[in-house]
N, CA, C and O atoms as a Tinker XYZ file with bonds, in Angstrom:
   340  protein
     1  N     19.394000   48.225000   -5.103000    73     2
     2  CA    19.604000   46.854000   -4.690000    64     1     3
     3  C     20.362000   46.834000   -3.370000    63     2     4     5
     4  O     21.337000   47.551000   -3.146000    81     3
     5  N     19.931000   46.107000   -2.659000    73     3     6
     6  CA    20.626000   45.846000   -0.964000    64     5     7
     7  C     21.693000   45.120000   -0.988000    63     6     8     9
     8  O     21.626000   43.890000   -0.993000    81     7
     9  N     23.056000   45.915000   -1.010000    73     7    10
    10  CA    24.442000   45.025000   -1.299000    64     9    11
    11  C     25.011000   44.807000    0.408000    63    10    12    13
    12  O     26.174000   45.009000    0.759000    81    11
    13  N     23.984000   44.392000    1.244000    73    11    14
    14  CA    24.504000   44.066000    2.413000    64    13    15
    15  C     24.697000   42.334000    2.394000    63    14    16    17
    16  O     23.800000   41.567000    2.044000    81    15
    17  N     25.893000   41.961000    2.791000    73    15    18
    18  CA    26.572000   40.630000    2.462000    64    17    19
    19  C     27.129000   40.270000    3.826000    63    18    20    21
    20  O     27.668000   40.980000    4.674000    81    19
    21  N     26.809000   38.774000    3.804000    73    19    22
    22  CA    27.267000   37.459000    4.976000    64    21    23
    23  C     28.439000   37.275000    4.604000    63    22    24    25
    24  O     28.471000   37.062000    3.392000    81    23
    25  N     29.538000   37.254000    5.136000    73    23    26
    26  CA    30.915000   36.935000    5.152000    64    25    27
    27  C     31.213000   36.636000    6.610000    63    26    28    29
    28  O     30.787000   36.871000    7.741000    81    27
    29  N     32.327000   35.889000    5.867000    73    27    30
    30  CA    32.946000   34.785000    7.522000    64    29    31
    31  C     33.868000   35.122000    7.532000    63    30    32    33
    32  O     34.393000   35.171000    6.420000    81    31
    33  N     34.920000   35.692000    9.002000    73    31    34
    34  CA    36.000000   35.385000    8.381000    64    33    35
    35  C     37.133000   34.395000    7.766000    63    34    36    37
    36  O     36.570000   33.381000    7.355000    81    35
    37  N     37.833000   34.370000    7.665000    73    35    38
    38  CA    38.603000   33.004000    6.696000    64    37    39
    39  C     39.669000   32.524000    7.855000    63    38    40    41
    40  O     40.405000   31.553000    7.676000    81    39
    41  N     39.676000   33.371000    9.161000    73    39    42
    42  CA    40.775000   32.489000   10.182000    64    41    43
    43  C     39.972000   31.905000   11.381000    63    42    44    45
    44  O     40.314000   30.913000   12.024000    81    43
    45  N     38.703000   32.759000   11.624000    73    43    46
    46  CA    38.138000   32.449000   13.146000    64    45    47
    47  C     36.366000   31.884000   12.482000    63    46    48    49
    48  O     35.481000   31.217000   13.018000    81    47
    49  N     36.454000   32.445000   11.316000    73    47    50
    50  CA    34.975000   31.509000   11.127000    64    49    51
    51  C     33.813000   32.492000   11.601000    63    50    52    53
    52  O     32.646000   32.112000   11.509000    81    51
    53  N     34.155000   33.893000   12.163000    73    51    54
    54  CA    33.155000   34.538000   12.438000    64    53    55
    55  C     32.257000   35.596000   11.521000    63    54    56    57
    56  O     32.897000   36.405000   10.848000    81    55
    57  N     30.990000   35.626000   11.470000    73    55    58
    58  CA    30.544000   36.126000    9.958000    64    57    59
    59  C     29.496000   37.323000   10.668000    63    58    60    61
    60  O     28.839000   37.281000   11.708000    81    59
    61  N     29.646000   38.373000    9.652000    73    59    62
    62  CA    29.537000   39.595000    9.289000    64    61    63
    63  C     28.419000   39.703000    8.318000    63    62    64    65
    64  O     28.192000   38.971000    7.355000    81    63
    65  N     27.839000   40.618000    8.686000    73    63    66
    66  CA    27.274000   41.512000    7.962000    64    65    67
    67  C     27.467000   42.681000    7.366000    63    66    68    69
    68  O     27.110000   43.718000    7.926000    81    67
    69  N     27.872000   42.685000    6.531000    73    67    70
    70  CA    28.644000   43.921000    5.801000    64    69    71
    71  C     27.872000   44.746000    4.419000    63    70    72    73
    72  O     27.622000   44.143000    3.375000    81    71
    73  N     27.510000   46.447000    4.668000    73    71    74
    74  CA    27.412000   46.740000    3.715000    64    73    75
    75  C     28.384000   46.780000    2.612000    63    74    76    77
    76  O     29.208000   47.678000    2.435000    81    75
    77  N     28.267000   46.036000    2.097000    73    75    78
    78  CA    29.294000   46.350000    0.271000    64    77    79
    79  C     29.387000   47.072000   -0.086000    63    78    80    81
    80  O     30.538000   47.464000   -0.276000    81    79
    81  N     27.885000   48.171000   -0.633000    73    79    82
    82  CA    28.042000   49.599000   -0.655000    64    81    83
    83  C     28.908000   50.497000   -0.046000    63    82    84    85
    84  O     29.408000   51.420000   -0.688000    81    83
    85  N     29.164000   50.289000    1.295000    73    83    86
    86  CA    30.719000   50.637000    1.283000    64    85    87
    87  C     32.192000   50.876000    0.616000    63    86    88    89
    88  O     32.879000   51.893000    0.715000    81    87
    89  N     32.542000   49.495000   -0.191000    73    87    90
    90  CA    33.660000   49.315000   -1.233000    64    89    91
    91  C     32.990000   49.150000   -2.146000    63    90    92    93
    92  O     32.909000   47.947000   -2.394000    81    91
    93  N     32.208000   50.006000   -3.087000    73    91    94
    94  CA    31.632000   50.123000   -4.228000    64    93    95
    95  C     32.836000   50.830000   -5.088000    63    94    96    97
    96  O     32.866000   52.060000   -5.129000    81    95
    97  N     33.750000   50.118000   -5.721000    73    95    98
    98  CA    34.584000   51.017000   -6.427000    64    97    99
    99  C     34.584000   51.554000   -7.763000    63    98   100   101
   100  O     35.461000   52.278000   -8.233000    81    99
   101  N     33.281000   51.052000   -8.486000    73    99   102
   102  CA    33.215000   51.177000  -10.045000    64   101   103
   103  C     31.590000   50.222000  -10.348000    63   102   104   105
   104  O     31.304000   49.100000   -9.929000    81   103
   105  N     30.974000   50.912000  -10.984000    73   103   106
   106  CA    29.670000   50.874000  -11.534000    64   105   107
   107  C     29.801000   51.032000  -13.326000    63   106   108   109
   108  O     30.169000   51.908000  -14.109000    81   107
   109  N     29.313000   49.753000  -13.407000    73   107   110
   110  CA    28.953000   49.807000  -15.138000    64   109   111
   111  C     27.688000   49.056000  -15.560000    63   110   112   113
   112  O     27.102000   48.060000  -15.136000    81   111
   113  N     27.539000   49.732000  -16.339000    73   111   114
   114  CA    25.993000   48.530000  -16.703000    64   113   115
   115  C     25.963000   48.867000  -18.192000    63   114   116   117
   116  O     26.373000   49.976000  -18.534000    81   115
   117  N     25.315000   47.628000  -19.507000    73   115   118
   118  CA    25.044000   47.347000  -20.747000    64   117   119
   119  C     23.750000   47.105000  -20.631000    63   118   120   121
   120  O     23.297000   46.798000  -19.528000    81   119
   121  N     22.927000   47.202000  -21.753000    73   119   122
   122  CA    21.333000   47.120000  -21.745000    64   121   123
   123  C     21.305000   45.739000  -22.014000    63   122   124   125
   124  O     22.355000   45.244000  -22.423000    81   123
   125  N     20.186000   44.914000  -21.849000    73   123   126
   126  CA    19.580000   43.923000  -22.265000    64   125   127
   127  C     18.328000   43.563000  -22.550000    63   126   128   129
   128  O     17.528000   44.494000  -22.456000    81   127
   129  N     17.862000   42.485000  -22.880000    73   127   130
   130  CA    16.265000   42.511000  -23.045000    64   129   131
   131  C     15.245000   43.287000  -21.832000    63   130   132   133
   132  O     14.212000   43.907000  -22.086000    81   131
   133  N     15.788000   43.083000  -20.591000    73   131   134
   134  CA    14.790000   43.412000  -19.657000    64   133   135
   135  C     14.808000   44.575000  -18.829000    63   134   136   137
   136  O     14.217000   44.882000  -17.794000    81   135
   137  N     16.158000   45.487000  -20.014000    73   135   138
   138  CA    16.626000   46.736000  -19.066000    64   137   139
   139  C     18.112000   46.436000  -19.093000    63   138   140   141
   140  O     18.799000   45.655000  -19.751000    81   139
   141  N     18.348000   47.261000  -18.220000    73   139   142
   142  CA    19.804000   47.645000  -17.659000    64   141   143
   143  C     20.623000   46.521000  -16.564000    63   142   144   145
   144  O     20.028000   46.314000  -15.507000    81   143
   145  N     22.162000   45.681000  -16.812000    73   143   146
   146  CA    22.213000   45.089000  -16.012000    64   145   147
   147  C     23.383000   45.374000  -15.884000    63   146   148   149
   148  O     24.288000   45.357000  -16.717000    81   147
   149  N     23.384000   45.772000  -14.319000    73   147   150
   150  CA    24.488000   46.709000  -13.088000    64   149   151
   151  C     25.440000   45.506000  -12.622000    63   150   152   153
   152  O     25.112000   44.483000  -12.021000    81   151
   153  N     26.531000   45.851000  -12.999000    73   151   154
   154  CA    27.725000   45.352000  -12.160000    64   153   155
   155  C     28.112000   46.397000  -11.143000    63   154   156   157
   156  O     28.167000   47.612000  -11.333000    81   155
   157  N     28.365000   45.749000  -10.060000    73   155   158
   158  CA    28.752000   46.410000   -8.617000    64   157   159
   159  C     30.627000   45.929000   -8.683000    63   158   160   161
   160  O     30.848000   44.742000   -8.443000    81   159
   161  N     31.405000   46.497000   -8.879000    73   159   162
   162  CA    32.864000   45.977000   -8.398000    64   161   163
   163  C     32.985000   46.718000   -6.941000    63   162   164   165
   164  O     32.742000   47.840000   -6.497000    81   163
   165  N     33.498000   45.468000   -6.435000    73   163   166
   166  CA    33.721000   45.715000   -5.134000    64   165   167
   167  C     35.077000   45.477000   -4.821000    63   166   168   169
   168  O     35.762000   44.722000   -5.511000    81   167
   169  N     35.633000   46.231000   -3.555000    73   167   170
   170  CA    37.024000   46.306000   -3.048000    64   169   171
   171  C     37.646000   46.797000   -1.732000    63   170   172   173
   172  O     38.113000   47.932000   -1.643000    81   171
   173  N     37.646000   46.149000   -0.975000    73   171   174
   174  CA    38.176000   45.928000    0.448000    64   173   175
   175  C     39.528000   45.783000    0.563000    63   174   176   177
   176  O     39.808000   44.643000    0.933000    81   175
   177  N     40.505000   46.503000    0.390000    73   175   178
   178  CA    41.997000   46.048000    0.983000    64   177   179
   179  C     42.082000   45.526000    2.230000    63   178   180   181
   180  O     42.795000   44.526000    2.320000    81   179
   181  N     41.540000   45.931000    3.251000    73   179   182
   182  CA    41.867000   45.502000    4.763000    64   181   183
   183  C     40.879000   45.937000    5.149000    63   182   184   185
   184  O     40.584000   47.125000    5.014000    81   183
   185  N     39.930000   44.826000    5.882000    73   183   186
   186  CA    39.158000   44.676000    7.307000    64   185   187
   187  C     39.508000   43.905000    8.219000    63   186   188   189
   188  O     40.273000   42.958000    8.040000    81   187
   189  N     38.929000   44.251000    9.440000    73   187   190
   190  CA    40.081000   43.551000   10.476000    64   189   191
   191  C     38.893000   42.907000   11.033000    63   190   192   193
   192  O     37.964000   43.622000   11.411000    81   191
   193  N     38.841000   41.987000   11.101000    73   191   194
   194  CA    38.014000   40.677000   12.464000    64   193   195
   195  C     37.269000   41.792000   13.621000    63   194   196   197
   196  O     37.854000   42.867000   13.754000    81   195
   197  N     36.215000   41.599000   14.312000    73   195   198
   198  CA    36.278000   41.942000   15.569000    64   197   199
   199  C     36.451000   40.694000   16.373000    63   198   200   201
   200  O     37.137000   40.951000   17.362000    81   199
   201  N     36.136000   39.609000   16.332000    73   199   202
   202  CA    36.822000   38.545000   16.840000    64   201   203
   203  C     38.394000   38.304000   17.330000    63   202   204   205
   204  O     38.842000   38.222000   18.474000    81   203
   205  N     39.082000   38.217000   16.011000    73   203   206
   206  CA    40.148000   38.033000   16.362000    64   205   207
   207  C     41.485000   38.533000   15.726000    63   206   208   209
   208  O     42.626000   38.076000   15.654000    81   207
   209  N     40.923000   39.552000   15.339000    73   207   210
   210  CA    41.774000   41.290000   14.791000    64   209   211
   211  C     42.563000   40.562000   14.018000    63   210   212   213
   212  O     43.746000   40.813000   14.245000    81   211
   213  N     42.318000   39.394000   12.819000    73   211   214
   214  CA    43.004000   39.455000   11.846000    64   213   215
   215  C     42.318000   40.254000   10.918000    63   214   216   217
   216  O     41.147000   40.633000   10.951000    81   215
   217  N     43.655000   40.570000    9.650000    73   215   218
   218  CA    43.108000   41.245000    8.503000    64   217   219
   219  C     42.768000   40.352000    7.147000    63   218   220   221
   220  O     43.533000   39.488000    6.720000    81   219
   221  N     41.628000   40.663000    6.600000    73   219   222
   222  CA    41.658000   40.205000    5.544000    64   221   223
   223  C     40.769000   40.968000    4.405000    63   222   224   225
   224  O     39.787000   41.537000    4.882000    81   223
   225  N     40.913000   41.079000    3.108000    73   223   226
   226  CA    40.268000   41.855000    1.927000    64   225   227
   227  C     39.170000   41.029000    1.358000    63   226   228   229
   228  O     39.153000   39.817000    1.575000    81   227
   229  N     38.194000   41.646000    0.597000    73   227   230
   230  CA    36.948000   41.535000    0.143000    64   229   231
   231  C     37.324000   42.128000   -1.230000    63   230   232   233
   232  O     37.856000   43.217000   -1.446000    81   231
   233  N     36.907000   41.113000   -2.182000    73   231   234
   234  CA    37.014000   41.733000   -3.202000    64   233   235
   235  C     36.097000   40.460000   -4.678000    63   234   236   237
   236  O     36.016000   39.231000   -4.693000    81   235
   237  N     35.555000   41.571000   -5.743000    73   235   238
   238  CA    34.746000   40.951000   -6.429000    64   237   239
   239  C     33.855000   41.709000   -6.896000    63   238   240   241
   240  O     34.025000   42.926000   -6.817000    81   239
   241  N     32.512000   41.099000   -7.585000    73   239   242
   242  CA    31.301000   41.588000   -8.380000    64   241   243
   243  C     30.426000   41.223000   -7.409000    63   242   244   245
   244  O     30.565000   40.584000   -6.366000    81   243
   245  N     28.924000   42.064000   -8.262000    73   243   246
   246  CA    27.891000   41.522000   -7.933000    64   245   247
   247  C     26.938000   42.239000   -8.900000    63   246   248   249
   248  O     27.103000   43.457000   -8.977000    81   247
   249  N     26.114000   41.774000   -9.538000    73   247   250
   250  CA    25.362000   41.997000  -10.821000    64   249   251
   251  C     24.177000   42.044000  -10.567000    63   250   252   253
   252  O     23.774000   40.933000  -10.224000    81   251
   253  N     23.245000   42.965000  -10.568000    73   251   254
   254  CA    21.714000   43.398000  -10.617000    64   253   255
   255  C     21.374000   43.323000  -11.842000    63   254   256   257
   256  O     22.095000   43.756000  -12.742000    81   255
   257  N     19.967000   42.635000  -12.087000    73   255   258
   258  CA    19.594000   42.152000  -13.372000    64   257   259
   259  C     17.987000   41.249000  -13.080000    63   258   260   261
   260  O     17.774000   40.334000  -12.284000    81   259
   261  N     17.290000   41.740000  -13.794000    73   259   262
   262  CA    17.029000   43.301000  -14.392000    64   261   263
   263  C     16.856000   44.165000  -13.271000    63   262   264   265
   264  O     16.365000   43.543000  -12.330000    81   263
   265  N     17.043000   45.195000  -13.053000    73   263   266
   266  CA    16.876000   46.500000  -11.975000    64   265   267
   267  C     16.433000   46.063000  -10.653000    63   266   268   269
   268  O     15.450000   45.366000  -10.402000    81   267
   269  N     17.295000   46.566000   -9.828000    73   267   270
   270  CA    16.785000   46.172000   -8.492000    64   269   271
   271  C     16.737000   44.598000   -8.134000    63   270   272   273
   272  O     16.301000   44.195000   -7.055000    81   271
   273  N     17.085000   43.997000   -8.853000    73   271   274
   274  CA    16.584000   42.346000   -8.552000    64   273   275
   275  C     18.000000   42.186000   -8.743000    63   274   276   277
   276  O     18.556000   42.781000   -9.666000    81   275
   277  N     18.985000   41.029000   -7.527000    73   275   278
   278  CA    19.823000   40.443000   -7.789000    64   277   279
   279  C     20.018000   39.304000   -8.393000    63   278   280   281
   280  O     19.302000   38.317000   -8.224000    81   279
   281  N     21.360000   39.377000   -9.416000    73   279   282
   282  CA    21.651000   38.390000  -10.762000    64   281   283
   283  C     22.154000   37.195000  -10.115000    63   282   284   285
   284  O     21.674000   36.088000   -9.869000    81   283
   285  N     23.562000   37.908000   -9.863000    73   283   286
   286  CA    24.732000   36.613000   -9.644000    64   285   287
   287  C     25.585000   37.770000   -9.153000    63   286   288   289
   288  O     25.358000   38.978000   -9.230000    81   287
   289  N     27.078000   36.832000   -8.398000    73   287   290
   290  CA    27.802000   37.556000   -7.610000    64   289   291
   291  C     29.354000   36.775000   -7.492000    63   290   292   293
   292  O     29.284000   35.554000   -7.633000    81   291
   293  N     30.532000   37.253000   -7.287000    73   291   294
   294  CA    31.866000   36.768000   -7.521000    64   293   295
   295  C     32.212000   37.704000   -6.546000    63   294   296   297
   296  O     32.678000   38.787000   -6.901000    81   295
   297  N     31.970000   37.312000   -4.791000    73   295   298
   298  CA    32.874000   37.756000   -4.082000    64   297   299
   299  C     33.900000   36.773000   -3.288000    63   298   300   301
   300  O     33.677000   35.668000   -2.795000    81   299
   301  N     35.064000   37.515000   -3.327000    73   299   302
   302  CA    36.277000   36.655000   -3.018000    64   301   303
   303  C     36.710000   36.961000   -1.461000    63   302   304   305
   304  O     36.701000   38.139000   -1.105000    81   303
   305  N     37.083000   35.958000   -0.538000    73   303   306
   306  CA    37.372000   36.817000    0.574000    64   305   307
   307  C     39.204000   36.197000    0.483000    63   306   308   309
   308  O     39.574000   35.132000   -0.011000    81   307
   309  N     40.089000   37.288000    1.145000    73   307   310
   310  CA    41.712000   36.839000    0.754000    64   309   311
   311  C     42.164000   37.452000    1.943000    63   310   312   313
   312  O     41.940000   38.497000    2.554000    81   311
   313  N     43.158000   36.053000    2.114000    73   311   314
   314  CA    43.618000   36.299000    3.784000    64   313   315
   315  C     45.117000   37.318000    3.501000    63   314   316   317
   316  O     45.903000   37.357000    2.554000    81   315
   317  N     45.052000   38.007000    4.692000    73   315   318
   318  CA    46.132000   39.017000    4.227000    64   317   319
   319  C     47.485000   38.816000    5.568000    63   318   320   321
   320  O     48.505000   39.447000    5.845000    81   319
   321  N     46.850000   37.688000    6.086000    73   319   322
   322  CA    47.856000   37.585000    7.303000    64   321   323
   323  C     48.200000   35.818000    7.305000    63   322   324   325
   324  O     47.260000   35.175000    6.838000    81   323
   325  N     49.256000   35.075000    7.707000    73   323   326
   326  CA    49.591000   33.871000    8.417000    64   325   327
   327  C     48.090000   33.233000    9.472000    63   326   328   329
   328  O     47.702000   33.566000   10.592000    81   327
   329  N     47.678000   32.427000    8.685000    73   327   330
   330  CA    46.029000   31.885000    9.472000    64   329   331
   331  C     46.605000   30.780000   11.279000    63   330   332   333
   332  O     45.906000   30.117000   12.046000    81   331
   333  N     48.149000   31.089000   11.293000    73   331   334
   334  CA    48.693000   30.308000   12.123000    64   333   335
   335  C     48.597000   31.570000   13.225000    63   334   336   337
   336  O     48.246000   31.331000   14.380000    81   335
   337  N     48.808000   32.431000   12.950000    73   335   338
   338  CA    49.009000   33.371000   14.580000    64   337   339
   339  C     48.255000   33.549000   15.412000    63   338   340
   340  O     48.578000   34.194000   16.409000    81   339
C-alpha cells in the first residue's frame, strides 16, 4: 500500500508530500472476512518545515483493508514550537 501522505504544515500552511513509510514504527494486522487488515502506526518526533524551519511531529494510524486497498487513517499533525515566532 502507498503510505505517501499530503500534510500541511500547522504554522505556514505549506504541504508536503511525505513518505510515511518512513516513520513506520509498528505493524499489526487481525484476519477478517476479506483477509488480513494492516494497521500502519506511524511516528515522527520532529520534522522541520522547508518553508519556514518550524518543527513539528506526525503521528497516528493508517489501516489497509482488505490487502493493498486503503481503509481509514488517524493522522495527527502536533506543533512542537510557539506558532507566534
Amino acid at each position: 500500500m502507498n503510505l505517501v501522505w499530503r500534510i500541511n504544515c500547522p504554522y505556514c500552511g505549506y504541504q508536503y508530500e511525505i513518505d510515511l513509510e518512513d516513520y513506520v514504527v509498528d505493524v499489526s494486522s487481525n484476519e477478517r472476512e476479506m483477509g488480513a487488515e494492516t494497521e500502519y502506526t506511524i511516528e515522527c518526533e520532529e520534522y522541520e518545515c522547508d518553508n519556514c524551519e518550524k518543527k513539528f511531529g506526525i503521528q497516528g494510524s493508517v489501516w489497509e483493508y482488505p490487502e493493498g486497498a486503503y481503509n481509514d487513517s488517524d493522522i495527527e499533525i502536533i506543533e512542537l514550537e510557539n506558532g507566534d515566532n
